[in-house]
TILO-354224 format. One record per residue (C-alpha): residue number from 1; x, z, y. Coordinates in steps of 0.5 Angstrom, whole numbers, plus 500, padded with zeros to 3 digits. Layout:
BEGIN
<rec i="NUM" u="X" w="Z" v="Y"/>
...
END
This chain:
BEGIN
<rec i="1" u="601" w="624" v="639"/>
<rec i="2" u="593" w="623" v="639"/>
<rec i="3" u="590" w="618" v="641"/>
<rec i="4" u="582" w="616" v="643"/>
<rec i="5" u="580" w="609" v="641"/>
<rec i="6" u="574" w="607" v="644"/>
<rec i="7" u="572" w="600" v="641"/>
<rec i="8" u="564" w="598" v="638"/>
<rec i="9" u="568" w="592" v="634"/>
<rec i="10" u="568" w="595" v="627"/>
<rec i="11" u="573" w="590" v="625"/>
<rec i="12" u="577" w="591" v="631"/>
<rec i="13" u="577" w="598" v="631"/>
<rec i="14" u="580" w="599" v="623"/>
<rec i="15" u="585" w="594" v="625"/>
<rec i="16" u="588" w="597" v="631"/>
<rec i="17" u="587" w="605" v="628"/>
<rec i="18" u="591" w="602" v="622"/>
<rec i="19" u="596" w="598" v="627"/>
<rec i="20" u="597" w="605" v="632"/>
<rec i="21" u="597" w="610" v="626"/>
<rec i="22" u="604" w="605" v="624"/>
<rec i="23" u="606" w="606" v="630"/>
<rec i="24" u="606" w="614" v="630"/>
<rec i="25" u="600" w="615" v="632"/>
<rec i="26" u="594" w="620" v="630"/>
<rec i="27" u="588" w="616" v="632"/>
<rec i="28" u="581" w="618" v="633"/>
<rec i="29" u="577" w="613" v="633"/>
<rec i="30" u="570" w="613" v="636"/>
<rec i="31" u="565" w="606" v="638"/>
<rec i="32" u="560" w="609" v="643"/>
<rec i="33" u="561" w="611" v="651"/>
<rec i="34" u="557" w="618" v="651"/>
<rec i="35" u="562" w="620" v="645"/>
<rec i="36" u="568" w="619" v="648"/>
<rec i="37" u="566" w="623" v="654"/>
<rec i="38" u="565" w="629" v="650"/>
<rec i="39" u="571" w="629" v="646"/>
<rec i="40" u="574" w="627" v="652"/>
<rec i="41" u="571" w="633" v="655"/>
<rec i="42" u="572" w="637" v="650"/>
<rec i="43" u="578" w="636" v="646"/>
<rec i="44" u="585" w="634" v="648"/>
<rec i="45" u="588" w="628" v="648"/>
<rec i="46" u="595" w="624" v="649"/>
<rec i="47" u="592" w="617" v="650"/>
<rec i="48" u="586" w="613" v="651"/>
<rec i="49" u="584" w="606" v="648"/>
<rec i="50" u="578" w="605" v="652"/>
<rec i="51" u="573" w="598" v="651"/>
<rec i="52" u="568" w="597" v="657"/>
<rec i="53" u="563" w="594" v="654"/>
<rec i="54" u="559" w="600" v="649"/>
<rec i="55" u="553" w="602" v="647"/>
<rec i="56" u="549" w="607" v="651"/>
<rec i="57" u="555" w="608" v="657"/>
<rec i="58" u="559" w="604" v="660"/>
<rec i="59" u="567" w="604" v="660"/>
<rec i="60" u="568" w="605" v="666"/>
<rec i="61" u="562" w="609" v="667"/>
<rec i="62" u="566" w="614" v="662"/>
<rec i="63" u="572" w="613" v="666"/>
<rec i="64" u="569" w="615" v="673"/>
<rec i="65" u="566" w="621" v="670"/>
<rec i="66" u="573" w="623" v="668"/>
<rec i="67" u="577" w="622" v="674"/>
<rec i="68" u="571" w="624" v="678"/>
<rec i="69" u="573" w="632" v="673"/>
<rec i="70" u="580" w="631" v="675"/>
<rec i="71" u="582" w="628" v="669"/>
<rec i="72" u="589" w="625" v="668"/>
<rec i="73" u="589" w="622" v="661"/>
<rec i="74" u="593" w="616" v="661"/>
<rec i="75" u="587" w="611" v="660"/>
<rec i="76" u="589" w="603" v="658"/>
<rec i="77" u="582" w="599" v="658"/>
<rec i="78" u="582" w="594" v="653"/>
<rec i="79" u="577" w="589" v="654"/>
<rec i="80" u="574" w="582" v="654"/>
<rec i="81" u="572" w="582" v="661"/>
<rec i="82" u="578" w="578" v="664"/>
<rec i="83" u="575" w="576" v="671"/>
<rec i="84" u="580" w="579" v="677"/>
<rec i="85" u="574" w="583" v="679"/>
<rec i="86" u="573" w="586" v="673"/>
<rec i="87" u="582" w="588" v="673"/>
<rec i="88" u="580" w="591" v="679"/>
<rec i="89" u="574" w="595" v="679"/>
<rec i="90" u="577" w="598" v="672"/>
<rec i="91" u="584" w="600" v="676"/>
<rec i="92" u="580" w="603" v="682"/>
<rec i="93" u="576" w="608" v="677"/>
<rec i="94" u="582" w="611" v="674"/>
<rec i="95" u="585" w="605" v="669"/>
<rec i="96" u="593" w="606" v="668"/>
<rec i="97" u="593" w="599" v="666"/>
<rec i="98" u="588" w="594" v="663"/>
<rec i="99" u="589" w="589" v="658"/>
<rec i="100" u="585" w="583" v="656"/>
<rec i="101" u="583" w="581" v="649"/>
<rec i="102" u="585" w="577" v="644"/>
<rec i="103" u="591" w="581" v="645"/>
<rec i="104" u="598" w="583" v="641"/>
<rec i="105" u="599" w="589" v="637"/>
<rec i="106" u="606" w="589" v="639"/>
<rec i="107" u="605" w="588" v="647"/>
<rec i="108" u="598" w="594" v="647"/>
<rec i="109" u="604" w="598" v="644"/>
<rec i="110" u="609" w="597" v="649"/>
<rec i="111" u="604" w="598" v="654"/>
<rec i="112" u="602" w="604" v="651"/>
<rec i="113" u="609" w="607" v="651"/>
<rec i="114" u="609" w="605" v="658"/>
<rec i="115" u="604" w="610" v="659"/>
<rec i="116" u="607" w="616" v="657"/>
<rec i="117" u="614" w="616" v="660"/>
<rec i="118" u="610" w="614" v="667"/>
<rec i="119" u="606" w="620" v="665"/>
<rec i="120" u="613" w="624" v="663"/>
<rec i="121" u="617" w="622" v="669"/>
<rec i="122" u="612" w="627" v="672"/>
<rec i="123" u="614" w="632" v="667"/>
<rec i="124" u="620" w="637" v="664"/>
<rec i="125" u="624" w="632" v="662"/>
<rec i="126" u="626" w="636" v="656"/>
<rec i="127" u="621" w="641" v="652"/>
<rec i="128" u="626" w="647" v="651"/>
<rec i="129" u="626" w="655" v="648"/>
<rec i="130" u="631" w="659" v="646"/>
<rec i="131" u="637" w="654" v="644"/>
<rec i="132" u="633" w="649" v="642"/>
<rec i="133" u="631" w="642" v="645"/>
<rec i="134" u="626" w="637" v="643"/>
<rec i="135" u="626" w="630" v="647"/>
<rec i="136" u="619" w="627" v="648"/>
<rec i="137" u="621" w="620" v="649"/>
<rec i="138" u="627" w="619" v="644"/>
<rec i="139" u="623" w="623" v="639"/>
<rec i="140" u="630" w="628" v="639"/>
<rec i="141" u="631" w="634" v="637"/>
<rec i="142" u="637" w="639" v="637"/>
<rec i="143" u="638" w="646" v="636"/>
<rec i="144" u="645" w="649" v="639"/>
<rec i="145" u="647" w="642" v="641"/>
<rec i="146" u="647" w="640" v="634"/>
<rec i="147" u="641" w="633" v="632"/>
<rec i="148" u="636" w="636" v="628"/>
<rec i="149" u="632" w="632" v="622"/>
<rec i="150" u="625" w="633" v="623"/>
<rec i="151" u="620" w="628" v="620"/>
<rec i="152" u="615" w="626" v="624"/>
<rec i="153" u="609" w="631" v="622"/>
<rec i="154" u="614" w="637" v="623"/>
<rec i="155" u="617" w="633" v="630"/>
<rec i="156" u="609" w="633" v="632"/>
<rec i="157" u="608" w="641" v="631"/>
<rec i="158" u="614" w="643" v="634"/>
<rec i="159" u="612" w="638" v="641"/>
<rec i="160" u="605" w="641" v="641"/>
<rec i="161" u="607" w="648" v="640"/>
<rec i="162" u="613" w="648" v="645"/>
<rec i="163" u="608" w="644" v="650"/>
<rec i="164" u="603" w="651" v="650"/>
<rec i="165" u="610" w="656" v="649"/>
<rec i="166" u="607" w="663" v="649"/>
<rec i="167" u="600" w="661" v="648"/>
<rec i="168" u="597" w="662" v="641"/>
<rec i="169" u="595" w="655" v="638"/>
<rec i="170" u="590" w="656" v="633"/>
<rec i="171" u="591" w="652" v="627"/>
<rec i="172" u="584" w="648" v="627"/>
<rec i="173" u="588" w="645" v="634"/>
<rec i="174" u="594" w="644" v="631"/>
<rec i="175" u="591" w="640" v="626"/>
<rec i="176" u="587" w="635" v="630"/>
<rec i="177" u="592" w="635" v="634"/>
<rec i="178" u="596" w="632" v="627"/>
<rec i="179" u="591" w="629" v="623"/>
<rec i="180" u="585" w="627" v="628"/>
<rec i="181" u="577" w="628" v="625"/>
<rec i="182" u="578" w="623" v="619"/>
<rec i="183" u="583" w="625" v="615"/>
<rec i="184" u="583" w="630" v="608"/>
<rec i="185" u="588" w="634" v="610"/>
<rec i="186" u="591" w="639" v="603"/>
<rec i="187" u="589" w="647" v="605"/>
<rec i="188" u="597" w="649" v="606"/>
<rec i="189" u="599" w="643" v="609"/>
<rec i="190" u="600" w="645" v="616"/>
<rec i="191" u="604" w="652" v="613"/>
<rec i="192" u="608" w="646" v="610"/>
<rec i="193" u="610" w="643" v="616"/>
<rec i="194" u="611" w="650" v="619"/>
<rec i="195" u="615" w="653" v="613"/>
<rec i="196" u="620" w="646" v="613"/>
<rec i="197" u="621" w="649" v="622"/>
<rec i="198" u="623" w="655" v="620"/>
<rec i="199" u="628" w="653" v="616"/>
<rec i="200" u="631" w="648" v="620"/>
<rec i="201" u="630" w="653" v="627"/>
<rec i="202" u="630" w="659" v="625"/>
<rec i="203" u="626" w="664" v="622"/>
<rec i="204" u="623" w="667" v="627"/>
<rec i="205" u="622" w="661" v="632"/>
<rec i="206" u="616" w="660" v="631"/>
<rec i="207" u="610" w="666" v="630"/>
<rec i="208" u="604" w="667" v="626"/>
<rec i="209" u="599" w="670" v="629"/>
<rec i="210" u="595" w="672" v="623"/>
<rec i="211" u="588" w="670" v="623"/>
<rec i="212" u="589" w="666" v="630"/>
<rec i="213" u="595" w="660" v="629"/>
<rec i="214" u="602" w="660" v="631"/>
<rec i="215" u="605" w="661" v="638"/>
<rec i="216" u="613" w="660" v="641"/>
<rec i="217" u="616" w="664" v="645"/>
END
């Protein structure tokens, strides 16, 4: 699950990357407006932690240029801007929730977690291909009706290869989608966690396109 933290706090923000990366999440940290528009723009993401006060764009002028493009990434403002208007103006521009600082690590996860099962009840509840079944909200997987064990890399493969099922993803988008940008990654990490799939779903589950990346169905 890939997250954009947008905090210009650097204490602020390495406490929340380390405390969302406990929690499962690949995290890509960055503390400047036009800098998250790009990546935004450019990249995909599952979540956004999004601050309003930054440096050389705002954070709702980065929200409203989003929506506007017909984005619909969960975004959850976290912000020390707590007046009633400020609630109001942000959930108008787009905001799936907005909370305010000081604030628990423990109620920005819950709410974060909110945000993706809004977001899934829209979608398939079950990702499926073959007699395999991953699901996104338990963190599930099954093969033929049986549980099958994955560690939480393997589990994150399998989710993003199945949710582009009969696209070529290449190895540098898988690898964001794992490690983020600041990550040192070993060369034959993801053909680890590919080989690990395979035996566990079967040889012939997953493809590689050589040259390309990998790709189900």
């Amino acid at each position: 699950m890939r997250l954009l933290l947008v905090e210009d706090d650097p204490l602020l923000g390495d406490g929340l990357k380390l405390g969302l990366q406990a929690e499962g999440y690949t995290v890509d940290w960055l503390r400047e407006g036009k800098q998250a528009l790009h990546a935004l723009l450019t990249e995909d993401f599952d979540l956004v932690v999004l601050d309003l006060g930054l440096p050389g764009m705002d954070g709702l002028e980065v929200l409203r240029e989003i929506r506007q493009r017909g984005m619909t990434v969960p975004v959850l403002i976290l912000t020390a801007r707590d007046a009633v208007s400020d609630r109001v103006g942000g959930l108008d521009k787009g905001a799936d929730d907005y909370l305010t600082k000081p604030f628990d690590l423990e109620e920005l996860s819950a709410r974060l977690r909110t945000l993706l099962r809004r977001g899934r009840e829209s979608a398939a509840l079950l990702l499926e291909h073959e007699d395999v079944q991953l699901d996104p909200a338990a963190r599930e997987v099954f093969r033929g009706g049986e549980k099958v064990s994955l560690s939480m890399k393997e589990f994150s493969v399998l989710r993003y290869l199945l949710e582009h099922r009969g696209k070529v993803v290449s190895r540098s988008r898988l690898e964001q989608a794992l490690y983020g940008w600041d990550t040192q990654i070993e060369s034959n990490a993801l053909e680890v966690h590919v080989h690990k799939l395979r035996r566990k779903l079967g040889a012939t589950f997953i493809s590689t396109v050589r040259g390309v990346g990998y790709r189900i169905g």
